[in-house]
C-alpha positions, 0 to 999 in steps of 0.5 A, spaced: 500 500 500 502 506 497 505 512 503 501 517 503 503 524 505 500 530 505 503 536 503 499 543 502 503 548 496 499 555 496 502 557 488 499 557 482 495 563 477 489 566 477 483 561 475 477 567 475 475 574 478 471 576 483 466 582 480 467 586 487 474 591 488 477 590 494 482 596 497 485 600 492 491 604 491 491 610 486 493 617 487 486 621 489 487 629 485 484 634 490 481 641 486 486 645 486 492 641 486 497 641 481 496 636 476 503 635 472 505 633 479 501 627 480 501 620 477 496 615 473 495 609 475 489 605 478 489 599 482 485 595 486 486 589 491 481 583 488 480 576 491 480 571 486 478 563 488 483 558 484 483 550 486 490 546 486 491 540 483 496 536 487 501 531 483 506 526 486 511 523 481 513 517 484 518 511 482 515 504 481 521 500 485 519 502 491 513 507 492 518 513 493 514 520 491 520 523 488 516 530 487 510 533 489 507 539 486 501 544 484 498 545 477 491 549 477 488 546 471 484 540 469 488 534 466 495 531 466 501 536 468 505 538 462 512 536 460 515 544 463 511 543 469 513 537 471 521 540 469 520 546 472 518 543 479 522 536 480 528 538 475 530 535 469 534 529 471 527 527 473 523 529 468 527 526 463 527 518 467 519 520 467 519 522 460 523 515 458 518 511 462 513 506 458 507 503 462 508 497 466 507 490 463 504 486 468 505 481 464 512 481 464 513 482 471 508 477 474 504 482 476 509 485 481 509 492 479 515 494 484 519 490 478 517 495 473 523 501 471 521 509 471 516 512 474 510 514 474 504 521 476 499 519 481 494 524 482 493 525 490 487 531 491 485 538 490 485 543 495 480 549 494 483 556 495 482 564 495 488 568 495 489 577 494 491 580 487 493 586 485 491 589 478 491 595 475 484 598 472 483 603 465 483 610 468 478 614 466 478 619 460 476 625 457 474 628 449 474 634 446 469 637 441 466 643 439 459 644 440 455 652 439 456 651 431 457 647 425 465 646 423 466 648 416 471 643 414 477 644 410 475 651 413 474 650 420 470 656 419 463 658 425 457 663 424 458 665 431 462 663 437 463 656 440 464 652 445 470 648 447 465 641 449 468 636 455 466 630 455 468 625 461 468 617 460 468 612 466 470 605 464 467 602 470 461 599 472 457 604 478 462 609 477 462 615 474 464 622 472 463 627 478 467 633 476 471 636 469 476 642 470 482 645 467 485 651 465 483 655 458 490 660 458 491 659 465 484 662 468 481 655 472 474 652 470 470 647 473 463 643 472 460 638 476 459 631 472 461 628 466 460 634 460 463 641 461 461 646 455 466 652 456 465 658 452 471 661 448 473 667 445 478 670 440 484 667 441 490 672 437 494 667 432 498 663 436 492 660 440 492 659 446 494 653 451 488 648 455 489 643 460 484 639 463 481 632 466 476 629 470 475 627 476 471 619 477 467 617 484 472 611 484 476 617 488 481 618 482 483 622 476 483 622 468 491 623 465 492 631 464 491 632 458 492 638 453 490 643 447 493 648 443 486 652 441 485 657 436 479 662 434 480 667 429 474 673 427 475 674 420 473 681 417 472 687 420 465 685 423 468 686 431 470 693 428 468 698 435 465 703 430 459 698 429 459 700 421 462 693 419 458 689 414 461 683 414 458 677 415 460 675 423 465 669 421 471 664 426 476 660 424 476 655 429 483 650 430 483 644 435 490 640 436 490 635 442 490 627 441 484 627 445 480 631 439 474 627 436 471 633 432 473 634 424 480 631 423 486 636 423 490 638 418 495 632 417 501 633 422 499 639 425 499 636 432 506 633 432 508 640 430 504 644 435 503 648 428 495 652 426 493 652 418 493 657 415 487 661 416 482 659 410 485 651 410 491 649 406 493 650 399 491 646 393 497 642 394 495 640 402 488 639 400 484 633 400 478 634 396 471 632 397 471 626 392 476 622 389 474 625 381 477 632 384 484 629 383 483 628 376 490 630 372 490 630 364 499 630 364 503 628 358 507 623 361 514 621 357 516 615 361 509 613 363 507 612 355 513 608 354 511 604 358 505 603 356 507 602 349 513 597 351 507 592 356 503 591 349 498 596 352 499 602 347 500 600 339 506 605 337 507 602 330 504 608 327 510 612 329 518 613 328 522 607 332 516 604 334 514 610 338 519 610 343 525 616 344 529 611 348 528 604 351 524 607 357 521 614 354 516 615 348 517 620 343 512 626 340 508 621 336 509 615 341 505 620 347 500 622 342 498 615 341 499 613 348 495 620 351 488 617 352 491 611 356 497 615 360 490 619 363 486 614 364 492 611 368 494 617 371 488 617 374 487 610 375 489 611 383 485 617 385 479 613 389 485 609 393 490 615 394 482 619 396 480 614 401 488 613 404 488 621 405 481 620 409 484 615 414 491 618 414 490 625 414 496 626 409 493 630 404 490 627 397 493 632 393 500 632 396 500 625 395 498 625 388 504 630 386 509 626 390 507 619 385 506 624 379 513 627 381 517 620 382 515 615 378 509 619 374 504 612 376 509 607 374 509 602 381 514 597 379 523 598 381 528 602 378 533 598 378 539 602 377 537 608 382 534 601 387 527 605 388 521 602 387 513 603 387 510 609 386 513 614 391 519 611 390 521 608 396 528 607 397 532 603 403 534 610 406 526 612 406 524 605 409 529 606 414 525 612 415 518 609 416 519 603 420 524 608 425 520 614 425 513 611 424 512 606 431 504 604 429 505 602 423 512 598 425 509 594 430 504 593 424 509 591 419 515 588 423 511 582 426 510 579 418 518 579 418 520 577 424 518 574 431 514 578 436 519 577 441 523 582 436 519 586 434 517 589 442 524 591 442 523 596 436 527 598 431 532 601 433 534 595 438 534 590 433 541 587 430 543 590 423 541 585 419 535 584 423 533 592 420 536 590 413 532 585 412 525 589 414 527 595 409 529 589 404 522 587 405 519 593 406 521 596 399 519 589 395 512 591 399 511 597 395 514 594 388 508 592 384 512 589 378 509 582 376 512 580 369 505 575 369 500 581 370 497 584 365 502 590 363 507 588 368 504 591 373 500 588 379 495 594 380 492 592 387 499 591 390 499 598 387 494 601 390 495 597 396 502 601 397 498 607 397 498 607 404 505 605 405 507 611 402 501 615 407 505 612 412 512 615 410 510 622 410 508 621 417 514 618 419 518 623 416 513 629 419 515 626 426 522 626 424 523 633 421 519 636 428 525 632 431 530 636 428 527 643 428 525 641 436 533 639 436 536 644 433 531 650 436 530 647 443 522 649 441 516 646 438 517 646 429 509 651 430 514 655 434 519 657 429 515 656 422 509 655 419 504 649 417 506 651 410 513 651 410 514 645 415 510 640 409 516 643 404 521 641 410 518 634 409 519 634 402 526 635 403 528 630 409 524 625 403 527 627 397 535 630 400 534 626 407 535 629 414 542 630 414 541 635 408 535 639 412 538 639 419 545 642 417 540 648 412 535 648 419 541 649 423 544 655 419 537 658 418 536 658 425 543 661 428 542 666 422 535 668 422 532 666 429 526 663 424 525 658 419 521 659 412 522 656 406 526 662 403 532 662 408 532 654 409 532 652 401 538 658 401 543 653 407 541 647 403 549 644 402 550 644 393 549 636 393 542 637 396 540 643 392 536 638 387 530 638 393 529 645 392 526 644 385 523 637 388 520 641 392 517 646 387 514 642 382 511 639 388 507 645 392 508 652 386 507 649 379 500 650 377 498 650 384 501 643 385 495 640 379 500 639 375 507 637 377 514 637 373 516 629 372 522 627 376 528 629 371 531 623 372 524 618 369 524 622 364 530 620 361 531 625 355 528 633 354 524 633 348 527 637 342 523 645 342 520 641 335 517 635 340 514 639 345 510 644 341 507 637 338 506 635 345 503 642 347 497 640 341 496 634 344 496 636 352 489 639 354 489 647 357 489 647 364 482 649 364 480 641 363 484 640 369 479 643 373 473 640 368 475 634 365 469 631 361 469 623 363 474 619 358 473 611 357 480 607 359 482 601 355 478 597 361 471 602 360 472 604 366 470 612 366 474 617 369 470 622 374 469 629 372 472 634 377 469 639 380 473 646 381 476 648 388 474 654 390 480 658 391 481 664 390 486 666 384 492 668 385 492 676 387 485 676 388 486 680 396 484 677 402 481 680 409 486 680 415 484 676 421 482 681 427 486 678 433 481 679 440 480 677 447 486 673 449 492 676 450 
């Protein structure tokens, strides 16, 4: 008869949770407190009820219980608890141990090798955890009026709308307060509509939070709020006639009204007042970013995948390998607009969900690769962005949300959770190795070459980037100026400086930031553009051709894409076959080699240029 011996271990894990909180601990905000001195962590002390199951391993010769130990769960121990508590000289004798052959022994089990797990009895038990709960949390939002976007525009003056969230059950908010440019507010519950006044240009800080019936505090969390009259409709005279108008600007992560300007907040910076520039502009549908350019490259493209018959023309149509002649681009015109547009309502519904303007996206794939997504093998670039392995090593640095997206189908989660920057070398080579091969859509089995729902899937990757490189240009205006980039230049202009960190790189930027800034204590385009070392001068036209030429509608094509100028006699032939710029802004549908019709656009809305603007009249808050 086996020895029985009993042993009582209280380990294990938590089997369940009880719904009721026991002691917590968590820093209480009194009013009026400081709120940057305290800390944001919510726990509570709960008890949970868990059952041990104890297991003896214990050998056939004899009877001896070699190891007693608990596991709290149904079933048979595995290989590692069994390693883990009796060590692995053990484990591996149980582990080579094969059932006992009563025959062979003569029924006699003391004669059998090895050993074996004999259940013993389950012990019941309570035991107290700690565990850290989710805060509660708070919202911005704009109530009073109707938010005009792009905008941002109001008939009357709003308020700034705050709106409490308690995340646990028979809690609630009790109080929301802050500060609206140092002068305190408070309301009692869980919505608190503060009335704002003109702001003067830079706006004005907010700080707030709210307080919960658990006994604690929301993080502090902040704004940069602007209100900005336009006209002369405050005039003291009282004799304005212009219509009573705001603009109304938001920069905070706790926002939930209309999406900002893209990377406004990263860069503390307002728009412009009356919204962006056609070229940072997303417009209200996909057909507005129709664009009718004669593309060299494109055409010869086209007619070297088969898609455009050149046989009418001198040399097949073709100038060089890659590049189409006058005729060729004749033949080809029609297809090279279809094409050219082919990525709108991708590039339109990517703007939407990333806040990088459509326009400025489209440009950018206009100005490197003229909509040809597949590898340049002698520059190394790919895609329509033309990402290179200098630009992936941007994203995958500077963009830790879409790192921690990408990383994981390359490598190891285990890898990936130490970021990019702690990875090995050939760890973050062989993500920007994958990251650009993701871009190329060059599929010799498809139709022209071209696999176009990876082309359009590589959109957002390209949207991406210019996050990244946003977030990066911020960091090295706030490292060479020790403030924020909305402190030092404006939304404008911080967009072209990320025009050259993607096209010269942050070394090129960073040294002409740096002289700009000892020199003129500001940063414009004008005084960075003229520190920009010689070997980084090409960025100013990049820039250019992207944000000035035709409004950004129509950019130049990168020079190196176009592989050949076109003779005068060549591109008065082209000009006859190169739609005015009025057809830009009201194209009639064109049918593409597929018959899908091209959308016709609409036009934008902005005033010509010259055509005078009022000034704002800065009021209220000093």
């Amino acid at each position: 008869m086996r020895r029985v011996l009993l042993l009582i271990l209280m380990i294990g894990i938590t089997a369940g949770l009880l719904s009721q909180f026991g002691l917590w601990s968590s820093i209480v905000r009194a009013e009026g407190d400081d709120p940057e001195e305290e800390e944001y962590i919510r726990k509570t002390n709960l008890t949970v009820e868990y059952i041990a199951h104890e297991w003896w391993l214990v050998r056939w010769a004899d009877d001896e219980i070699t190891c007693r130990f608990l596991v709290e769960h149904e079933g048979l121990p595995t290989t590692d608890e069994v390693k883990t508590w009796c060590g692995a000289d053990l484990e591996k004798q149980w582990a080579k141990t094969q059932p006992c052959d009563l025959t062979e022994s003569g029924g006699d089990v003391s004669q059998c090798p090895g050993l074996y797990l004999n259940f013993f009895q389950t012990y019941p038990g309570q035991r107290e955890i700690e565990v850290e709960l989710p805060l509660p949390q708070i919202w911005l939002a704009i109530t009073g009026c109707e938010l005009k976007s792009p905008e941002n525009t109001c008939n009357s003056l709003p308020n700034l709308m705050f709106i409490g969230e308690e995340p646990l059950a028979n809690e609630n908010i009790i109080r929301i307060q802050g500060k609206i440019n140092g002068e305190p507010f408070s309301c009692a519950g869980e919505q608190c509509a503060v009335p704002l006044k003109p702001t003067g240009t830079n706006g004005v800080q907010v700080e707030f939070w709210a307080d919960s019936s658990f006994g604690d505090s929301s993080e502090t969390f902040s704004a940069l709020v602007r209100v900005q009259p336009w006209g002369d409709f405050m005039s003291p005279e009282g004799t304005a006639n212009d219509q009573q108008l705001y603009y109304v600007d938001v920069l905070s992560s706790q926002w939930r009204g209309t999406q900002p300007a893209s990377c406004t907040e990263t860069w503390q910076v307002f728009p412009d007042l009356g919204g962006p520039p056609p070229w940072l502009l997303t417009p209200e549908n996909s057909g507005e970013l129709y664009t009718s350019v004669s593309f060299y490259y494109l055409a010869g493209m086209l007619i070297n995948s088969g898609e455009v018959d050149g046989s009418v023309c001198p040399n097949g149509g073709m100038e060089t390998e890659f590049t189409a002649n006058a005729c060729g681009v004749q033949e080809a015109y029609d297809k090279v607009v279809a094409w050219q547009n082919s990525f709108d309502e991708e590039i339109f519904a990517t703007a939407n969900e990333s806040g990088v303007p459509a326009q400025l996206l489209k440009n950018v794939f206009s100005r490197e690769s003229q909509f040809w997504p597949g590898i340049y093998q002698t520059y190394l670039e790919a895609g329509l962005g033309q990402l290179t392995e200098n630009g992936a090593d941007t994203v995958l640095l500077w963009n830790p949300s879409f790192f921690s997206q990408f990383c994981p189908l390359v490598l190891g989660q285990d890898r990936c959770d130490l970021g990019f920057g702690n990875l090995e070398d050939d760890e973050q080579a062989m993500l920007r190795g994958a990251l650009v091969r993701k871009v190329n859509s060059s599929c010799p089995e498809c139709p022209v070459g071209i696999d176009l729902s990876q082309a359009n899937f590589s959109v957002g990757i390209f949207a991406e980037g210019m996050l990244a490189n946003c977030e990066q240009v911020g960091r090295v205006i706030r490292n060479v100026t020790g403030k924020d980039p909305g402190q030092v230049s404006n939304f404008v202009d911080l967009w072209r400086f990320t025009l050259v960190n993607y096209n010269a790189g942050p070394g090129c930027l960073s040294r002409a930031i740096s002289l700009a800034y000892q020199r003129n204590g500001y940063l414009t385009w004008e005084n960075v553009s003229a520190n920009l070392e010689e070997a980084c001068q090409g960025a100013i036209d990049y820039v250019e051709d992207i944000s000035i030429v035709a409004s950004g509608l129509e950019p130049t094509p990168t020079s190196w894409v176009q592989f050949a100028t076109p003779s005068e006699a060549e591109a008065t032939l082209i000009a006859q076959f190169t739609p005015t710029p009025q057809s830009q802004f009201t194209p009639q549908p064109t049918a593409t080699s597929a018959g899908v019709p091209v959308a016709t656009a609409t036009p934008g809305g902005y005033p010509a240029p010259g055509t005078p603007v009022p000034q704002p009249t800065n009021a209220g808050y000093p």
